[in-house]
Each structure stands twice: as C-alpha cells, then as structure tokens.
C-alpha positions as MATLAB code, in Angstrom:
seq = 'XXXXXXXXXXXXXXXXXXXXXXXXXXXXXXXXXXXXXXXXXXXXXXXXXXXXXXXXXXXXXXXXXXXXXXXXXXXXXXXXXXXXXXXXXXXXXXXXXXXXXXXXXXXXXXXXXXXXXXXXXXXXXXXXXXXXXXXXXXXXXXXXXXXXXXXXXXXXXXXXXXXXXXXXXXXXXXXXXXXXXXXXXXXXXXXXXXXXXXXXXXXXXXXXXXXXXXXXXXXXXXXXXXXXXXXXXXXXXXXXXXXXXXXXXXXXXXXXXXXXXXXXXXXXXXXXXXXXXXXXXXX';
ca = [
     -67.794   62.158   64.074;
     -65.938   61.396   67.673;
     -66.169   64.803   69.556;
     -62.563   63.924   70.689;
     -61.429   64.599   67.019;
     -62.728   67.737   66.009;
     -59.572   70.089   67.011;
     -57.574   67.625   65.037;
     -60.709   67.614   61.948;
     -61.173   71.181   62.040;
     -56.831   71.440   61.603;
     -56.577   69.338   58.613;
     -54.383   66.552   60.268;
     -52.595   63.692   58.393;
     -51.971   59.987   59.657;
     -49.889   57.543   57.775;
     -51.309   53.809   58.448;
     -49.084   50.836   57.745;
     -50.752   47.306   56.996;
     -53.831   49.611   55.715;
     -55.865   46.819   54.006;
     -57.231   44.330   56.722;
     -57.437   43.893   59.949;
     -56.621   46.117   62.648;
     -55.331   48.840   59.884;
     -58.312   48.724   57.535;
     -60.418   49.642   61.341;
     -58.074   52.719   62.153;
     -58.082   54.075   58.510;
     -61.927   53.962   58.449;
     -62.845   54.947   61.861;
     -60.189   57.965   61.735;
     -61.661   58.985   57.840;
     -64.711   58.907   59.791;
     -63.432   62.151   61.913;
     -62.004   63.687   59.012;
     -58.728   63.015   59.685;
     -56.846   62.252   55.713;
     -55.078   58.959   55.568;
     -52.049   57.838   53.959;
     -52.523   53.816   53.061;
     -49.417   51.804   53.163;
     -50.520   47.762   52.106;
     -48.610   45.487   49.643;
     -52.158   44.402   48.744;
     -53.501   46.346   46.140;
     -56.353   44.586   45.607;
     -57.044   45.113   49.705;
     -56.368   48.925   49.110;
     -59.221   49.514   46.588;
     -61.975   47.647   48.135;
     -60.953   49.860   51.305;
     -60.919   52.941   48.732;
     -64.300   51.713   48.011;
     -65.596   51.074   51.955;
     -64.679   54.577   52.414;
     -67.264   56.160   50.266;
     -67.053   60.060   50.696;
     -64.109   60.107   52.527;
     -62.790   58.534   49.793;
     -60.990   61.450   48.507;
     -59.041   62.166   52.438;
     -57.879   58.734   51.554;
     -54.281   57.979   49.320;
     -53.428   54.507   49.072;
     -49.375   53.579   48.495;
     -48.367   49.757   47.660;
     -45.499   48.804   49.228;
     -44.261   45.869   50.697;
     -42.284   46.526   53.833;
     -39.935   44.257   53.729;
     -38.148   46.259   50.848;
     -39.419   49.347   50.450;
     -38.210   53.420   50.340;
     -38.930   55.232   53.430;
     -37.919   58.717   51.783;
     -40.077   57.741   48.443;
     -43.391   57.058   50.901;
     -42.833   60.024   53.247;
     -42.020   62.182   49.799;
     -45.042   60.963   48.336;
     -47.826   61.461   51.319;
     -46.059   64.994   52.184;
     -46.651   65.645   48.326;
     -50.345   64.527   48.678;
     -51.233   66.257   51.491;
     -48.355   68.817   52.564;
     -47.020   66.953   55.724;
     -47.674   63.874   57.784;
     -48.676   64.647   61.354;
     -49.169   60.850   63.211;
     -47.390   57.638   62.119;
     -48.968   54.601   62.571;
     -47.011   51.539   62.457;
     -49.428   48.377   62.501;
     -48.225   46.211   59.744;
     -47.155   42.870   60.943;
     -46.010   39.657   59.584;
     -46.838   37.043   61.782;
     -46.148   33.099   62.202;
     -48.350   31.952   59.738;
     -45.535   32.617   57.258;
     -43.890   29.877   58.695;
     -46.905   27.408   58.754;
     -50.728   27.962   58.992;
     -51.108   25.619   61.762;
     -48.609   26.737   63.962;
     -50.923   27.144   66.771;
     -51.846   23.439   67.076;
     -47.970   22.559   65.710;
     -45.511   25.606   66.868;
     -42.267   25.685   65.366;
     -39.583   25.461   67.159;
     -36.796   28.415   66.809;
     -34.497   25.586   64.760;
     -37.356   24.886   62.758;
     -37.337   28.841   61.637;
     -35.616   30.016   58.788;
     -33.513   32.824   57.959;
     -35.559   33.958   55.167;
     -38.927   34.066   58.014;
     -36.891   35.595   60.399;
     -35.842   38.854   58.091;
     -38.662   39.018   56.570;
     -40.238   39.439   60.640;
     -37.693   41.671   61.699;
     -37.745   43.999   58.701;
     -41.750   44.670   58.569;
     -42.809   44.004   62.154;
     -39.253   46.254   63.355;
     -37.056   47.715   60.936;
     -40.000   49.367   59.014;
     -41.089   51.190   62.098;
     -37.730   53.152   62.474;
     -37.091   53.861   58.906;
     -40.863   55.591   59.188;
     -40.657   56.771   61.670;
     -36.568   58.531   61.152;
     -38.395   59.616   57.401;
     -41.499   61.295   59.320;
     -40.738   62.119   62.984;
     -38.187   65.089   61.872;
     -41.188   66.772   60.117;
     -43.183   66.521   63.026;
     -40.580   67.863   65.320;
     -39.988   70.921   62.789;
     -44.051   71.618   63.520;
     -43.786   71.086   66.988;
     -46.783   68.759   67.351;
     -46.704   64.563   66.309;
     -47.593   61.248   67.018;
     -45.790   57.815   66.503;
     -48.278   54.923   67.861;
     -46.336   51.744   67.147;
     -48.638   48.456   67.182;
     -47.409   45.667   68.991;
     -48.337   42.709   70.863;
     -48.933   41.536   74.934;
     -45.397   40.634   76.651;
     -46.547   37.011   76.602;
     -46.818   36.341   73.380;
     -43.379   37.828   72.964;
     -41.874   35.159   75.086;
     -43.946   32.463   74.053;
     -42.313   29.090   73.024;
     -43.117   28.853   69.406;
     -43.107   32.635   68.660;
     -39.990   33.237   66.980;
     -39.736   35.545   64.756;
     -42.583   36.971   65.789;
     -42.138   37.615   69.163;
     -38.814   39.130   69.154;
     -39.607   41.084   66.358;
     -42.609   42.771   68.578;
     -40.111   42.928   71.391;
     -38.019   44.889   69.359;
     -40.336   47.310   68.116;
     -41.807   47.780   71.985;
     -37.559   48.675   73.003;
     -37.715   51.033   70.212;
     -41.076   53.171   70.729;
     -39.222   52.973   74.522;
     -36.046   54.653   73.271;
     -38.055   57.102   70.889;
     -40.224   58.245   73.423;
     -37.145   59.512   75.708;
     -35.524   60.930   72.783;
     -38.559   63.224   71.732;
     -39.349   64.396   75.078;
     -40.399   67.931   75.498;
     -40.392   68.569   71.509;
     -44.342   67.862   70.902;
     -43.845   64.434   69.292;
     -45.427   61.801   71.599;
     -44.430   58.046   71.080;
     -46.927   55.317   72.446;
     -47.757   51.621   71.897;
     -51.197   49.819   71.301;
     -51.547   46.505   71.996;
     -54.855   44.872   71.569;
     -54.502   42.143   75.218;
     -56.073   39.158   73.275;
     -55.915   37.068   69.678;
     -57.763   39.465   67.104;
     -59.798   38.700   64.138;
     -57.550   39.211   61.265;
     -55.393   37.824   58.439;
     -52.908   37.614   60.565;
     -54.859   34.361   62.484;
     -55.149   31.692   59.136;
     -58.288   29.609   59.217;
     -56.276   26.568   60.707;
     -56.308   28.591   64.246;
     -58.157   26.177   66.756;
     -60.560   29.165   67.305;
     -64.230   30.422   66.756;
     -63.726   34.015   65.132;
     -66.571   35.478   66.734;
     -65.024   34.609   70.089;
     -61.758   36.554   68.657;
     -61.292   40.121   69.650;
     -62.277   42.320   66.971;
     -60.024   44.744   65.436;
     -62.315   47.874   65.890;
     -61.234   47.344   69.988;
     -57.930   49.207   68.925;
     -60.003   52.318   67.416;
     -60.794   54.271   70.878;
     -57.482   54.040   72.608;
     -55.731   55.586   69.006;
     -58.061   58.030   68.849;
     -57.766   59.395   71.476;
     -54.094   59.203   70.848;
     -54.446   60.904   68.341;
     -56.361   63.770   69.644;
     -54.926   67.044   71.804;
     -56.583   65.609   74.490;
     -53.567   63.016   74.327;
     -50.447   65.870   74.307;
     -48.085   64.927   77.013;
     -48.912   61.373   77.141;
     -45.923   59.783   75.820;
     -43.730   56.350   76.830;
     -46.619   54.497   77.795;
     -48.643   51.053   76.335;
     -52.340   50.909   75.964;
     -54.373   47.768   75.947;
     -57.759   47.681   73.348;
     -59.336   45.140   75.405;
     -58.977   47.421   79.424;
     -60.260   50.580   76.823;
     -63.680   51.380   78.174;
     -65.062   53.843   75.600;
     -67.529   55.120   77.336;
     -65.660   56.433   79.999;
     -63.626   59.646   80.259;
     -60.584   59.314   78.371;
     -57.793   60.597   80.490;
     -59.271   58.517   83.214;
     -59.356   55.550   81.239;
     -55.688   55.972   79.782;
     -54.547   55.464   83.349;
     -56.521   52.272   83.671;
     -55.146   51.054   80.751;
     -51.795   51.926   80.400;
     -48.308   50.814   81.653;
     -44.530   52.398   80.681;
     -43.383   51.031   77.490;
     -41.451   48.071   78.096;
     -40.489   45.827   80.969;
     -39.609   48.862   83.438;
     -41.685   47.453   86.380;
     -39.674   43.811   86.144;
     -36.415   44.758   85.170;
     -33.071   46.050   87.251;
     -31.700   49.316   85.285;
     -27.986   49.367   85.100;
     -25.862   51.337   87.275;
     -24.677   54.352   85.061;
     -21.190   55.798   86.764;
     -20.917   59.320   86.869;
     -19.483   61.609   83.988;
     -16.374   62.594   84.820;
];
C-alpha cells in the first residue's frame, strides 16, 4: 500500500471513477483499491467492468461497478446508488472521455475538419467529456461540502491538443471541462472540497487511440503515469491544493510530493496567457 494513503485507508474513504473499464480509469481504480480506498465504477462496458471486478481480486469486494453510459444517464440515480453502497462518496473522478475516433479511426493520418463533424459527434463529446462532469459533480460535491472534506479531479487533456486543427469535438469539449474545474475550484474555496485537473502531457495507451494511430504503443505513455499525481490528490497530504493542473508525464514519483506538485503544476486554465476583464466597482 502507498504510505501517502493510509490516513485516507485507515478512514474508510470513497472515490467515484468515471470511464472505469480501460485505460487511464481501469489504472486509478486498481492502483487506489490497492490502498484500500472503495471504488465506485462508472463504464457503459459491462463486459470491461467484470474483467476489472475480476483484476481486482481481494479488493474485489471495496469495488461496485455501475453501467451507465454518460451521454444519457441519471446523476441523482448514480450518486443515490454509490452513497447507498457505501454511505457517502468522498472524491469524484471524472476521466471518461469520448474522443475523435468516433468520428473516424484514422483521424490522425486524415483529421476531420470541423464541417466534416456532425451534430450527433459533437453532443455526444460535449455531454460525456463536459456535461457529465458537472452533473457529478452538482450530484456529489454538496455531500462533500456537508462533511467538510472532498475532492473533484477532473481528467483532461494538454492545451494543445485543445486547439489543434482536427480536434473538434474533442478539444473544445476538454476546454470546457478545464473552464469548469476553473470556476468550481473558486466556488469551493475555503469549504474543504478541493477541485484539480490531471492531464497526462503526451498520447496514452488506451482505447481511446484505435489501432489505425500512426504509432508504436509501447512508445505511448502508459496510463499508470496518471496514478501518482491522483494519489496524492487524493491524500491529506493534498488539502489546500486546489485550482491547479498536474501533468503525469513532469510527476516524478520518487520525489517528495509537495515538492513535486510545484514542479508539475500550473493554475487551471489559460491564466498566465490571458487579459482578465476589467470588473467596475459595485456600486
């Protein structure tokens, strides 16, 4: 078990992990089962949720898998449902993601232009990769204000692939998610509840990249690269750290944590490169 876990073992606490299955989820659900944390499972794949039910082994029983596909889904009927399991939810995860393979699998070598996107790829990116993290996180975050003591860690992706020709939906939809944990973050100040982002600073090894990528996987970064930075997010070593983005890839595990979180992290956002809008005094 990570030493930087055991307050948060040892107090019984609860994460919620969207996108669950594969990739980077199935990594956080197994490496944070692994320091006893329990684990809601949010996947539309149910087929992907037992064979992870089955990789946990004896943390199998910390571990309660919901299908749901989060395009169209109940955010009171999954928070009712993990709060039922397991008395309360304590950190939000939001790392589901639908990326620009639904558009077509080579669009690496061939990217679509915005034109060439329709409207049914666009909502469908919106509502998982953006809506779905505020409906969780307005279902959850009120809960963990009540205790005093929460996480949101919203999963998104590095400001150039936002831009990127090529990347819409995807793109905006991960912009949108990054304004959001911005605007959460300032609205939970001072209550407990710390909002962050992860962001893994490279193409990763999941479903997300289809076989027609022009890459080697093994030359991918691997999904486990997100584990460190989110636990330690998770952790009480983390309170107070809130409004900031954390890259996998800068994470160097085997240094001191706090240390490294400065290394690696940057305000949510585009703070540094944008010009904030005069605000006239309240009269």
């Amino acid at each position: 078990m990570n030493p930087e876990a055991g307050q948060h073992a040892n107090e019984s606490r609860t994460a919620l992990i969207t996108g669950a299955a594969s990739g980077i989820g199935r990594a956080l659900v197994l490496g944070l089962l692994a320091d006893q944390y329990r684990i809601v499972a949010v996947d539309l794949d149910r087929d992907g949720l037992d064979q992870l039910r089955v990789a946990a082994g004896r943390q199998a029983s910390s571990l309660h898998p919901i299908v749901a596909d989060l395009a169209d889904f109940d955010p009171a009927a999954i928070a009712q449902t993990a709060c039922d399991r397991f008395g309360h939810v304590d950190i939000l995860i939001n790392n589901a993601g639908v990326g620009q393979a639904q558009i077509r699998p080579d669009y690496h070598v061939n990217p679509p232009k915005f034109y060439e996107v329709g409207p049914e790829h666009w909502n469908r990116a919106i509502a998982v990769n953006a809506t779905a993290v505020f409906l969780l996180s307005r279902s959850l975050v009120p809960g963990m204000t009540q205790r005093g003591w929460g996480r949101v860690i919203n999963i998104t992706t590095s400001l150039g692939t936002m831009l990127r020709g090529g990347y819409a939906p995807y793109g905006p939809s991960k912009a949108s998610a990054e304004a959001l944990s911005a605007v959460m973050a300032e609205d939970l100040k001072e209550t407990g509840v710390t909002v962050n982002v992860v962001t893994p600073g490279g193409v990763v090894n999941t479903a997300l990249i289809p076989d027609q990528a022009p890459f080697s996987r093994d030359t991918l970064v691997q999904p486990t690269i997100m584990l460190p930075p989110v636990r330690w997010l998770c952790s009480r070593a983390s309170d107070g750290f809130t409004g900031q983005r954390y890259l996998g890839i800068n994470w160097d595990a085997r240094a001191e944590p706090g240390i490294v979180a400065g290394q690696a992290g940057a305000p949510i956002g585009w703070k540094s490169i944008a010009t904030l809008p005069v605000i006239p005094h309240k009269g």
